[in-house]
C-alpha positions as CSV (number, residue, x, y, z in Angstrom):
1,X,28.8,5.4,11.9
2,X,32.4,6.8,11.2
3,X,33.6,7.4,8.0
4,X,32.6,6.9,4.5
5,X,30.5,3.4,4.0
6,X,32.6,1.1,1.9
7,X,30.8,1.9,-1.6
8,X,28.6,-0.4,-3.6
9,X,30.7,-3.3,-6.3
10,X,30.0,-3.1,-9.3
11,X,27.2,-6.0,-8.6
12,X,25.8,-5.1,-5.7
13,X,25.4,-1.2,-7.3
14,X,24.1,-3.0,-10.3
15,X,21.6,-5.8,-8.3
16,X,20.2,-1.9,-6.5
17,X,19.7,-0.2,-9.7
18,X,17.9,-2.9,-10.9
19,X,15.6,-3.2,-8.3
20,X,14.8,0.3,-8.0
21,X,14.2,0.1,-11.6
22,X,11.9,-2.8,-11.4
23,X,10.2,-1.2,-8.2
24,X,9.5,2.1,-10.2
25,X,8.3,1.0,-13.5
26,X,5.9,-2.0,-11.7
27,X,4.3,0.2,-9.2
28,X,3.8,3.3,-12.2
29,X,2.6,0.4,-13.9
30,X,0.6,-1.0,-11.7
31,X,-0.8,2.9,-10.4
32,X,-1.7,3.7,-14.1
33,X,-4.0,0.8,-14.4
34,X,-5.5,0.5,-11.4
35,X,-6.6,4.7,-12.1
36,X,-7.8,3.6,-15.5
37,X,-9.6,0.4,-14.4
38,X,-11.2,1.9,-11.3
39,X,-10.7,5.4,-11.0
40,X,-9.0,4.7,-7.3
41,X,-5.4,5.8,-6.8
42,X,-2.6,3.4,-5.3
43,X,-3.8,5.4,-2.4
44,X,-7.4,4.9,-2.4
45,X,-6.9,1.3,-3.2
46,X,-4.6,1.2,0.1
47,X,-6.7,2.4,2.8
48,X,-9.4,0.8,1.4
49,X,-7.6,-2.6,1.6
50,X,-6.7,-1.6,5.4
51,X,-9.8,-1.1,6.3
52,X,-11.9,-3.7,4.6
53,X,-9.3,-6.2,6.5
54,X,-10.3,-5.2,9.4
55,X,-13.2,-7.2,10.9
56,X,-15.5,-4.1,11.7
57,X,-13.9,-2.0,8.7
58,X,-12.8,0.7,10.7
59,X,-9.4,1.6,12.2
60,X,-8.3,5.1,14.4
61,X,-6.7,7.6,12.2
62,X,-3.0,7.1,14.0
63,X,-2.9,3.3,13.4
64,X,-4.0,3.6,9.5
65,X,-1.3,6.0,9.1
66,X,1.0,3.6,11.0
67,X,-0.2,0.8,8.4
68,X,0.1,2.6,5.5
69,X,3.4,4.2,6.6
70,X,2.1,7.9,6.0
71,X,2.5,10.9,8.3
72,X,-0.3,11.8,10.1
73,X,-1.1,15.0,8.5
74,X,-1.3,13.1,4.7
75,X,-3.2,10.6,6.2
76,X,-6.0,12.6,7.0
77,X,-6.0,15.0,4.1
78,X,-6.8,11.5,2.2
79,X,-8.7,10.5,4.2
80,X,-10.6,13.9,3.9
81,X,-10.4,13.5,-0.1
82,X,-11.7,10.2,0.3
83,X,-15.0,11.1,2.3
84,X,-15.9,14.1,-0.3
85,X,-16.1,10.9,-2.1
86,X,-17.5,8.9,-0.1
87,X,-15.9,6.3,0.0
88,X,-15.0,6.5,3.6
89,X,-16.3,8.2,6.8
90,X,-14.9,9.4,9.9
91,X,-15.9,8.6,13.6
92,X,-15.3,10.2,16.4
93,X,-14.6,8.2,19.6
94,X,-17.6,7.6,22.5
95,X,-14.7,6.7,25.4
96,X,-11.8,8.8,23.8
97,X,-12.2,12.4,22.2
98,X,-9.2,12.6,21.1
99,X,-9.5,9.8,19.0
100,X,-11.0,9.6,15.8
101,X,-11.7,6.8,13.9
102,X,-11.9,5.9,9.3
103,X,-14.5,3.6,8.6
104,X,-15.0,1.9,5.0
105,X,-18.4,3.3,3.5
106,X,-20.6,0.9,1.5
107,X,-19.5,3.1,-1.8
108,X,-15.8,2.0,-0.8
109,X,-16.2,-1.7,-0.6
110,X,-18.4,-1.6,-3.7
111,X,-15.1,0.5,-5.0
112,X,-12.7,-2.1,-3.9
113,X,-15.0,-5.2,-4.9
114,X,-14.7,-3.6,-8.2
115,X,-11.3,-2.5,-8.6
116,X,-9.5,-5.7,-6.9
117,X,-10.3,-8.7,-9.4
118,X,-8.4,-6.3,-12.1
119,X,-6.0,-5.0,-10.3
120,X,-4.9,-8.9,-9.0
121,X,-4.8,-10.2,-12.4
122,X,-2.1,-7.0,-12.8
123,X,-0.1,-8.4,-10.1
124,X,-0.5,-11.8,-11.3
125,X,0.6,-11.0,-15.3
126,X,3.3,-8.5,-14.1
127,X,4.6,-10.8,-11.0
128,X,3.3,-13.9,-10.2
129,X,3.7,-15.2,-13.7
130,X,6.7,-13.9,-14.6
131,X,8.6,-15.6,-11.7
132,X,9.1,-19.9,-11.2
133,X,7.2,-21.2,-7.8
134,X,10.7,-20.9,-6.2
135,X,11.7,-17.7,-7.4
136,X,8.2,-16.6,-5.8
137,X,9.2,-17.9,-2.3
138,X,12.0,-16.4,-2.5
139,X,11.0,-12.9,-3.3
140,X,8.9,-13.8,-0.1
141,X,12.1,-14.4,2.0
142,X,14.1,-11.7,0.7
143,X,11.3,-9.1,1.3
144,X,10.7,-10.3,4.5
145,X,14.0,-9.8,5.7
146,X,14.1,-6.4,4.6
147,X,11.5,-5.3,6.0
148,X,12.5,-7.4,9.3
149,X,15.7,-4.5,9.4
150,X,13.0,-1.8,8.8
151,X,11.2,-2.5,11.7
């Protein structure tokens, strides 16, 4: 790209700063009471999620991280964390050594049993409810395009 970007209108700066305000406050929001309800951070709860969706509950270290969108190096410091607590273990691989493997401890999913019916009536008060069936869908849309240019 050459030269400066053609700045933001007034409504397009104003539709951004919206949204990042809206992003911010919901996921502090949504962080502070999933801590207080469960003592898991938005963290915990994530790889928790990722790995009790998968059908064994276990996923290598490098594809979690990919998942989660984390570096590497964060992901297994939290992953580290998370053992202390046992909430997860690690594997190494039988075929690959190299490879190492996070797999969801029974203390995890009892942690995420616990901690999801609260944390989904959060999303559903602060979200779900606040928006029309079509307003819904079309979050849906809108956020999968996005994230179609991310990829």
């Amino acid at each position: 790209m050459t030269g400066t970007p053609p700045w933001l209108s007034a409504t397009e700066q104003q539709a951004w700063r919206s949204f990042l305000r809206m992003r911010d406050r919901l996921t502090g929001r949504l962080t502070r009471e999933l801590l207080t309800d469960s003592g898991l951070s938005a963290a915990d709860y994530g790889v928790l999620v990722q790995l009790t969706d998968m059908p064994d509950g276990r996923q290598p270290v490098l594809e979690l991280a990919k998942a989660l969108e984390w570096e590497k190096s964060r992901t297994s410091h939290h992953v580290d964390r998370m053992a202390k607590r046992g909430l997860v273990a690690r594997e190494e691989s039988a075929e690959d050594r190299r490879v190492s493997f996070v797999l969801v401890t029974q203390a995890g999913r009892d942690a995420i049993a616990a901690a999801a019916p609260r944390h989904v009536a959060a999303v559903r008060r602060l979200v779900v409810d606040a928006l029309t069936p079509a307003e819904l869908a079309m979050l849906g849309q809108i956020s999968d395009r996005i994230l179609e240019r991310l990829e």
